[in-house]
C-alpha positions in Angstrom: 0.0 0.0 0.0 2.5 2.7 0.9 4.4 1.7 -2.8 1.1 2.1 -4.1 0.9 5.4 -2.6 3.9 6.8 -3.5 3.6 5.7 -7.1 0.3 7.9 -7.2 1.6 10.7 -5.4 4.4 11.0 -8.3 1.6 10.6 -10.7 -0.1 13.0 -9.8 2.6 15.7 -9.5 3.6 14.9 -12.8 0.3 15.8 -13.7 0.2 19.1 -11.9 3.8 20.2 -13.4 2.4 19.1 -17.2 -0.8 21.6 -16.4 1.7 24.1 -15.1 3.5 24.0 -18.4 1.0 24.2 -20.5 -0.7 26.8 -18.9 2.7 28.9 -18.8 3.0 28.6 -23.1 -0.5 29.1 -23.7 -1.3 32.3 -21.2 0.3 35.3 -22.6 3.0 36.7 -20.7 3.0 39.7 -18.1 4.5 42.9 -20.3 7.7 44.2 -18.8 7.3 47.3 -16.5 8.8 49.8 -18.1 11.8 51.5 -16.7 11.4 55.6 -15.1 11.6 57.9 -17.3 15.0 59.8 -17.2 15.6 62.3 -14.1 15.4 65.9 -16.1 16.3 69.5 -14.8 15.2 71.6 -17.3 15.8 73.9 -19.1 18.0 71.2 -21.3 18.7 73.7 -23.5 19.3 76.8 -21.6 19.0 80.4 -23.3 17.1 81.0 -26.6 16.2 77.8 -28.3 12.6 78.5 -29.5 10.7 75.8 -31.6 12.7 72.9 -31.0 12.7 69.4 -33.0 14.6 66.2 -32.0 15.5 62.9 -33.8 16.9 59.8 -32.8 19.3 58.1 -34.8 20.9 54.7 -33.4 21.5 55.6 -29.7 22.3 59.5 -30.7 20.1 62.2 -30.6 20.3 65.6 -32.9 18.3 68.7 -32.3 17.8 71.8 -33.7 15.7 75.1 -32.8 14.6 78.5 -34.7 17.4 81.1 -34.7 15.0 83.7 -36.6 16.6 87.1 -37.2 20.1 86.0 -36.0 22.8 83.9 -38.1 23.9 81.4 -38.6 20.9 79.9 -38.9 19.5 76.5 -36.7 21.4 75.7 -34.2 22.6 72.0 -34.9 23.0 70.2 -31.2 24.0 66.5 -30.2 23.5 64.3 -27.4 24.1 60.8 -26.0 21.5 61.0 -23.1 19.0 63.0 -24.4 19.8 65.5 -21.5 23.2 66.7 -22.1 23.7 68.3 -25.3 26.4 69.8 -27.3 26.1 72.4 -29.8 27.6 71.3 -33.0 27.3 73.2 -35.9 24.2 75.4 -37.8 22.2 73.9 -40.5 22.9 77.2 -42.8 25.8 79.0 -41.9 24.7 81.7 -44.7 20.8 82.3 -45.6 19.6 80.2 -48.0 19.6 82.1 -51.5 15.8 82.7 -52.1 15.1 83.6 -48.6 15.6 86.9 -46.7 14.6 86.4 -42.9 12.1 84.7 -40.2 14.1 81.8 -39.8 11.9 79.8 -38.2 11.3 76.2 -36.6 13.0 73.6 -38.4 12.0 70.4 -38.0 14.4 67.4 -38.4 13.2 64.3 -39.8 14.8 61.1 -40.7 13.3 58.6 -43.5 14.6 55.5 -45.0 18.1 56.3 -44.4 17.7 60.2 -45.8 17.6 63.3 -43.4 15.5 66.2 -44.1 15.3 70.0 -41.9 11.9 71.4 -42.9 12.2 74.7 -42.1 10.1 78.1 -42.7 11.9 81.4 -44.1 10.3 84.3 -46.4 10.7 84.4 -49.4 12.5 87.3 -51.3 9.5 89.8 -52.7 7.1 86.7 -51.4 5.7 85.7 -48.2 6.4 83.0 -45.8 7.5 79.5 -47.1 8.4 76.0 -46.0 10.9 74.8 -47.8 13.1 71.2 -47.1 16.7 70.9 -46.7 18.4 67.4 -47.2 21.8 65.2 -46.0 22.9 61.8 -46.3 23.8 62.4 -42.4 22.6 63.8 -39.2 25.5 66.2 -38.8 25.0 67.7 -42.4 26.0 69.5 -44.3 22.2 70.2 -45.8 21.8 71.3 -49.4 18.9 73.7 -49.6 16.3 72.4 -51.9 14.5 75.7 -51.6 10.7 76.3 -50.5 7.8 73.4 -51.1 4.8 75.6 -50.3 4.0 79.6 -50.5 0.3 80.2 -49.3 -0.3 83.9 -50.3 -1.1 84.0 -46.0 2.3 82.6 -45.2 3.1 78.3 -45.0 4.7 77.8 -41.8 5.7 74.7 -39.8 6.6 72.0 -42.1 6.0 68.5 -40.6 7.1 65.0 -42.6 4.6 61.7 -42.4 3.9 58.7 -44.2 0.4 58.3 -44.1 -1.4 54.3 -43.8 -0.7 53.4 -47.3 2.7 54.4 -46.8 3.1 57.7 -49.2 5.1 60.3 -48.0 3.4 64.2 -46.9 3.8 67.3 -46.1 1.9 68.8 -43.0 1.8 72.1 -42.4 0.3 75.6 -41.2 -1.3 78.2 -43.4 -0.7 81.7 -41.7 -4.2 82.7 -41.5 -3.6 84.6 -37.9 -1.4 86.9 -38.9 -4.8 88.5 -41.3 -7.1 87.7 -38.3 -8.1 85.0 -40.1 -8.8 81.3 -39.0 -5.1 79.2 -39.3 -5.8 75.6 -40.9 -3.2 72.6 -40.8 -2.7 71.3 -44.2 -1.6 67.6 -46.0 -0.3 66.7 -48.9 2.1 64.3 -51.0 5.6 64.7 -51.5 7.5 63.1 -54.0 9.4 60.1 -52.9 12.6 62.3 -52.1 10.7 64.9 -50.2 12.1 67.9 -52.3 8.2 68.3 -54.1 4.8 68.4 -53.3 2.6 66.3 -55.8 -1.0 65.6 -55.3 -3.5 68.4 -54.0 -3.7 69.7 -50.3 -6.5 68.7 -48.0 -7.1 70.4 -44.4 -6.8 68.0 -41.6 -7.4 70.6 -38.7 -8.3 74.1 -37.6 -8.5 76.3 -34.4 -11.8 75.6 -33.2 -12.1 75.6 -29.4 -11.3 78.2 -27.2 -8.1 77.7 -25.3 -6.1 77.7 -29.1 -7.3 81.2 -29.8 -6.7 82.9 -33.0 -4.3 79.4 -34.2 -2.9 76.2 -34.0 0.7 75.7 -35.5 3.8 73.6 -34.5 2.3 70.3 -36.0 4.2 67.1 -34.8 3.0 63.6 -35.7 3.8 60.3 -35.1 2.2 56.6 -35.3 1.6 54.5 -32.5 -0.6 51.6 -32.1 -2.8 52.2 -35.2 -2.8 55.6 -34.7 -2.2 58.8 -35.8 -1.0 61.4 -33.2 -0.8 65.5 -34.3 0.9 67.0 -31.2 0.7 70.7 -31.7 0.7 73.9 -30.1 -2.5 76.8 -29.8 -3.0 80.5 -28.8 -0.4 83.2 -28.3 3.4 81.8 -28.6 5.3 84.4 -27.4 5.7 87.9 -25.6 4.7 89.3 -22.5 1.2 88.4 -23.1 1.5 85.1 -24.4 -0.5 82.3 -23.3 0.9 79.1 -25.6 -0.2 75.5 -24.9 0.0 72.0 -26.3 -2.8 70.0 -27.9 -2.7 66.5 -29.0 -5.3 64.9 -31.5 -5.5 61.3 -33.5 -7.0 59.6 -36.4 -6.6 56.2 -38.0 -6.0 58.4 -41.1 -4.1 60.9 -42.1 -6.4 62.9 -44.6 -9.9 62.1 -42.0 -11.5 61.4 -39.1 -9.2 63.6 -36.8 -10.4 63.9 -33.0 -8.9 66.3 -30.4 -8.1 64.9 -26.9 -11.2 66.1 -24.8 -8.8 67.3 -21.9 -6.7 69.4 -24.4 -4.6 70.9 -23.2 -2.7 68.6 -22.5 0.3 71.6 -21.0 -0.1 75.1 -19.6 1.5 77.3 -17.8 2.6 76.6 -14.3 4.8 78.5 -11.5 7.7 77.9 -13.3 7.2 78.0 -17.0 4.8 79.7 -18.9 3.5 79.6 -22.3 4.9 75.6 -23.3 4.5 74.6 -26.4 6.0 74.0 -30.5 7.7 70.7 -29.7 8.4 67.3 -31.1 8.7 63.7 -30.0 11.0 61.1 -29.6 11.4 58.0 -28.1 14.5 56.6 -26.8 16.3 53.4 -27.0 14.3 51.9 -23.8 11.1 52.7 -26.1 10.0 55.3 -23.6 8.9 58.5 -25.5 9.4 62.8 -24.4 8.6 65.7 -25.5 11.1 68.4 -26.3 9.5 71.8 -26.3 10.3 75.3 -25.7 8.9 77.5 -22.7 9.4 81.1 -21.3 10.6 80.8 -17.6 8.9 82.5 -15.2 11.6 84.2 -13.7 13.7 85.3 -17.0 10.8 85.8 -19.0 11.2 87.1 -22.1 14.5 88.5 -21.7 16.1 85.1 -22.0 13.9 83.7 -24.7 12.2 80.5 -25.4 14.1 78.1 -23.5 14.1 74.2 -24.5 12.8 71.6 -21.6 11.9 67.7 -22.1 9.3 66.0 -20.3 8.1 62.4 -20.7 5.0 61.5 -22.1 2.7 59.2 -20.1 0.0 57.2 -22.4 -3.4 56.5 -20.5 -5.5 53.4 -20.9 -7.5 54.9 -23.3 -4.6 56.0 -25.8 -4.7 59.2 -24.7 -1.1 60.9 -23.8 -0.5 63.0 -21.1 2.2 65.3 -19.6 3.1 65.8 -15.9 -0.3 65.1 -14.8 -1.2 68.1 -17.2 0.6 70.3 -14.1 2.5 72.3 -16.5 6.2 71.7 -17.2 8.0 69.2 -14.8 11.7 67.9 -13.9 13.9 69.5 -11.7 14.6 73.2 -12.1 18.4 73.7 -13.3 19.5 76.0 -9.7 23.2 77.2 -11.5 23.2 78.2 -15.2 26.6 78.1 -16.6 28.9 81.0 -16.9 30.3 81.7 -20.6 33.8 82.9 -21.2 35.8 83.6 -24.5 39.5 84.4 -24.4 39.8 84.3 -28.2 43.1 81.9 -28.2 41.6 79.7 -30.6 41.8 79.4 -34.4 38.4 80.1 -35.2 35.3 81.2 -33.8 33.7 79.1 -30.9 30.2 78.2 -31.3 27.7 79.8 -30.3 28.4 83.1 -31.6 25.5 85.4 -33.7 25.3 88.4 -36.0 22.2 89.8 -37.2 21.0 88.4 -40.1 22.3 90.1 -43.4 25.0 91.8 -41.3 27.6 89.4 -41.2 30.7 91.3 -39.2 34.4 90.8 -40.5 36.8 88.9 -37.6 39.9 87.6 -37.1 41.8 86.0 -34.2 45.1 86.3 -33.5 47.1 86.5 -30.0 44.6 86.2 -27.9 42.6 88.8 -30.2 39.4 89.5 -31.7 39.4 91.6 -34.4 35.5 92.3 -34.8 34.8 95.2 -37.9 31.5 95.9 -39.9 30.8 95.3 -42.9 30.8 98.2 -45.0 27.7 99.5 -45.5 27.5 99.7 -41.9 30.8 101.4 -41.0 29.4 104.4 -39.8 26.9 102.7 -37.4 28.6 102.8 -33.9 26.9 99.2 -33.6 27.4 98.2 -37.4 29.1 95.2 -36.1 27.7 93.1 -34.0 28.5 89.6 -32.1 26.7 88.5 -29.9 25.6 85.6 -27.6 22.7 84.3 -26.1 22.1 84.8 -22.0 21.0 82.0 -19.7 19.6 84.5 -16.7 17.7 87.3 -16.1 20.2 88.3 -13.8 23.9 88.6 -14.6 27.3 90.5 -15.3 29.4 90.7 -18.7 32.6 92.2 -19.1 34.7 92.7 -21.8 38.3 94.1 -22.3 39.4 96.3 -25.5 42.0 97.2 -26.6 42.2 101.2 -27.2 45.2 101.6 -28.6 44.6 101.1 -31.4 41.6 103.2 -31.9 41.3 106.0 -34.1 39.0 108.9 -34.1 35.5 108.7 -34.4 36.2 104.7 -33.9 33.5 103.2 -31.7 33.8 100.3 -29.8 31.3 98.6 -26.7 29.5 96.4 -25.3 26.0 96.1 -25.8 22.0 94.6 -24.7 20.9 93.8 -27.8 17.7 93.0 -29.1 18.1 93.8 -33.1 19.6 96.5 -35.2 17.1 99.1 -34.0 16.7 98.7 -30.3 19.7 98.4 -28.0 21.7 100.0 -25.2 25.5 100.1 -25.5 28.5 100.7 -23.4 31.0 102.7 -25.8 34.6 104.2 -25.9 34.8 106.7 -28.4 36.8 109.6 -29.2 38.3 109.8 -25.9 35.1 109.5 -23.8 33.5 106.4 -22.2 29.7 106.6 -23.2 26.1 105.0 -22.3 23.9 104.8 -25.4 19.9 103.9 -26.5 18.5 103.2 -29.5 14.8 102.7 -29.4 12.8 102.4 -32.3 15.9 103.3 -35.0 16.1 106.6 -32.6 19.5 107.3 -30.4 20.8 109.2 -27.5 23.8 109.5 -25.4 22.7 108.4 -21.9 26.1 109.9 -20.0 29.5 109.8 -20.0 32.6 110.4 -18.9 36.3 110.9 -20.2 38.1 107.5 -20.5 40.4 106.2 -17.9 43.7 106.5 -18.4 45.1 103.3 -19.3 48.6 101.3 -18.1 48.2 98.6 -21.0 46.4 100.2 -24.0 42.9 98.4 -22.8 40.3 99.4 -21.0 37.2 96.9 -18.9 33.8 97.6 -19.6 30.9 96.0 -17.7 27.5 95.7 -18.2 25.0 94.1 -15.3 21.8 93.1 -16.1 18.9 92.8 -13.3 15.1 90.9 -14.0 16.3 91.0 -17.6 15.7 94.2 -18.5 17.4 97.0 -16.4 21.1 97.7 -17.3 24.1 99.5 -15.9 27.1 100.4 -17.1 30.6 100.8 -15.6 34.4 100.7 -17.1 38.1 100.1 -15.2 41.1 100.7 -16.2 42.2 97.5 -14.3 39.4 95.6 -14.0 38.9 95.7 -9.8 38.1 100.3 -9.5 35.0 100.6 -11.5 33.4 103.9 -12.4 29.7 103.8 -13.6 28.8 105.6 -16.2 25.1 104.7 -16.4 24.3 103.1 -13.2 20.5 102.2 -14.0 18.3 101.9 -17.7 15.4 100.6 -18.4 15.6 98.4 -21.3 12.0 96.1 -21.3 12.0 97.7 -24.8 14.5 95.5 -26.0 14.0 91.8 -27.1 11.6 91.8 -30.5 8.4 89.9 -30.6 10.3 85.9 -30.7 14.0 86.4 -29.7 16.1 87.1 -26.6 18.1 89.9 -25.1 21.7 88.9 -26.4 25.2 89.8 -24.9 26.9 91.8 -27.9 30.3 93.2 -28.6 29.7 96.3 -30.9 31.9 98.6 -33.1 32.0 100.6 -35.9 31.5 104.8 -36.1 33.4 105.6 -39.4 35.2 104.0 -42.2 37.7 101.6 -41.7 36.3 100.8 -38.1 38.3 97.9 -36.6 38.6 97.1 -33.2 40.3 94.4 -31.0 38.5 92.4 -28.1 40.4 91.0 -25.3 37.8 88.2 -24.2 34.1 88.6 -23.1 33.0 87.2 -19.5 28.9 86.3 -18.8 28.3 85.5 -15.2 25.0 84.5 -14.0 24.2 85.8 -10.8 
């Protein structure tokens, strides 16, 4: 009996483990929990990097953001992390040949091995345009295959999809807005090398609820799960008054049947950030998926300029995504921005540096000089040549050194706010004085000065301090410790236009021949 026993006993557990085992290949298995998204402090991309659009390629990632009225044009940045980024390069280091300004949000793309930057410009004697740039890599360089689409309104934000049969289009918005108009998002075919439109448009959406205001623009898609996803951004993008946010709607087609999310939007302003929105999606290579974006902080406002943060994107049970809980803009806040320095021993030009579009400056370095002139229709502008740098603060100091020997009569040479060729306050030696200037409006006038120090070396310190953004003072040294202020206080809210930042500049000019030699230029965020 007990042999009996323990012959059924092993009977029966063989029975158990074969029920095991088949239940264990025919149940489906439990999905792997996903890892946490990546710890953030934003702003990623610190300063003015408006409208930005990310890629993945392999396990590298490649940005780029609007650079509008300053050259060269789209900033071209690199990362390993997604996180950390490295400015690289510019997609155009000279404007494109059929364009003449509003350099504005490229988006990068990647398809079947090719690379494409769809980005908007206007057009020479035209209006606005998208037009596509193409490279056999990431990195470039991009050969300008010139504009795709010029609505009499303005074409703006060019976006690249394969629809569900797998043909390749163009979405985009027409400008309606800027004629108080309503703005529509538009699809249509490109050829197979994305360099032509074929086919006929068809709308796909419009503003038509109240949070977008007078538009939508900044259309992003992506597939996932059957889907179609249009993640794209409504109301006013950018000022002191703006009030920008992101929607997000979907369609199992491209051309029909598009729905917006219900809770739309899905990111508004919080404590922090205000006015999110004109970004683009990626996923990274543990599948989870961000958004890259640009927002104004709170604190710098629009001084800084659009600054670029990433946030992951949560997808709900219902296929809905999400963002922070729709709490606004998340991840840590970055508590130290960097400090920028320039001593000019290198060969060339570090990156980073701007001009005003159309008014490419003349330089050269050479022992631990830069030799910064204007070009010459500009020679008798005191600020005829400009280079400049983006801030990463609302609050900071930047000091420059020049060399004075070498200047000659009437020869200008500063430091300088600057918001564009018509509005900006300047620190400037000139003629033998040390002066504080404004332009407003295309309209100039000496603030104060003083006779220049007397100098031991030929050079003279100039500083310029910048408090909430947008009130300036001025001070020079003749050793860089005694400082004498020359304009201790000036309002200067004035300053940034409509979509850029306050930049750092190093001016000169004043009469023919103007050339003046810059020791190094300090920014220190306070």
């Amino acid at each position: 009996m007990r042999s009996r026993g323990v012959v059924l006993s092993a009977a029966v557990f063989s029975l158990s483990m074969l029920a095991a085992l088949s239940s264990c290949t025919s149940q489906p298995s439990t999905p792997p929990v996903p890892p946490p998204p990546l710890e953030v402090t934003n702003p990623i991309l610190p300063g003015d990097f408006a409208d930005p659009s990310v890629i993945r390629v392999g396990d590298e990632y490649w940005a780029a953001a609007t650079s509008s009225g300053w050259a060269p044009h789209f900033p071209l940045l690199h990362s390993r992390d997604l996180v950390n980024w490295e400015l690289v390069d510019s997609i155009f280091q000279t404007s494109p040949a059929w364009s003449d300004g509003n350099y504005w949000a490229p988006e990068l793309a990647t398809d079947k091995g090719r690379y494409f930057v769809f980005y908007t410009a206007h057009k020479r004697g035209g209006p606005l345009c998208v037009a596509v740039a193409t490279a056999s890599q990431p990195s470039g360089p991009y050969t300008d295959h010139g504009p795709l689409v010029c609505q009499e309104l303005g074409s703006i934000d060019g976006a690249l999809i394969r629809d569900e049969n797998d043909t390749l289009y163009l979405v985009w918005k027409e400008d309606g807005n800027s004629r108080g108009l309503p703005t529509l998002l538009w699809a249509q075919p490109l050829s197979e090398d994305g360099t032509r439109l074929i086919g006929e448009p068809k709308q796909i959406l419009m503003n038509d609820t109240p949070w977008e205001g007078q538009l939508i623009e900044g259309p992003h898609l992506i597939k996932r799960n059957g889907w179609f996803y249009l993640f794209y951004a409504g109301s006013g993008c950018c000022g002191l008054q703006c009030n920008y946010g992101v929607g997000v709607a979907r369609s199992r087609k491209l051309l029909e049947g598009w729905e917006k999310n219900p809770i739309n939007p899905i990111m508004k302003a919080n404590q922090d950030w205000k006015c999110p929105g004109h970004g683009s999606v990626v996923s990274d290579t543990l599948g989870r998926d961000y958004f890259l974006y640009h927002a104004y902080s709170t604190q710098s406002s629009v001084y800084v300029g659009r600054q670029g943060l990433l946030d992951p994107i949560e997808w709900g049970a219902d296929g809905w995504p999400t963002i922070n809980g729709r709490k606004g803009p998340g991840g840590r806040l970055l508590s130290k921005p960097v400090a920028f320095f320039d001593d000019f021993t290198s060969t060339s030009l570090v990156l980073g540096w701007q001009w005003p579009n159309g008014r490419q400056p003349t330089t050269g370095l050479a022992g631990g000089l830069l030799t910064l002139a204007p070009p010459s229709e500009q020679a008798a502008n005191p600020i005829g040549a400009v280079l400049a740098r983006s801030t990463n603060a609302a609050n900071y100091t930047a000091e420059t050194l020049v060399d004075v020997s070498g200047l000659t009569e009437g020869m200008s040479a500063g430091l300088s706010a600057y918001g564009n060729p018509d509005n900006a306050l300047w620190l400037a030696i000139r003629s033998g004085k040390v002066e504080a200037w404004r332009r407003q409006a295309g309209k100039e006038q000496v603030l104060g000065g003083i006779d220049a120090p007397t100098t031991m070396n030929g050079k003279l310190h100039l500083r310029m301090r910048a408090t909430n953004g947008k009130v300036f003072g001025f001070a020079v040294s003749a050793d860089g410790t005694t400082w004498i202020d020359v304009d201790a206080e000036e309002e200067g809210s004035y300053l940034p236009s409509w979509d850029q930042g306050v930049r750092v500049a190093l001016v000169a000019g004043g009469v023919a021949g103007a050339s003046v030699r810059f020791d190094s230029l300090r920014i220190t965020p306070e």
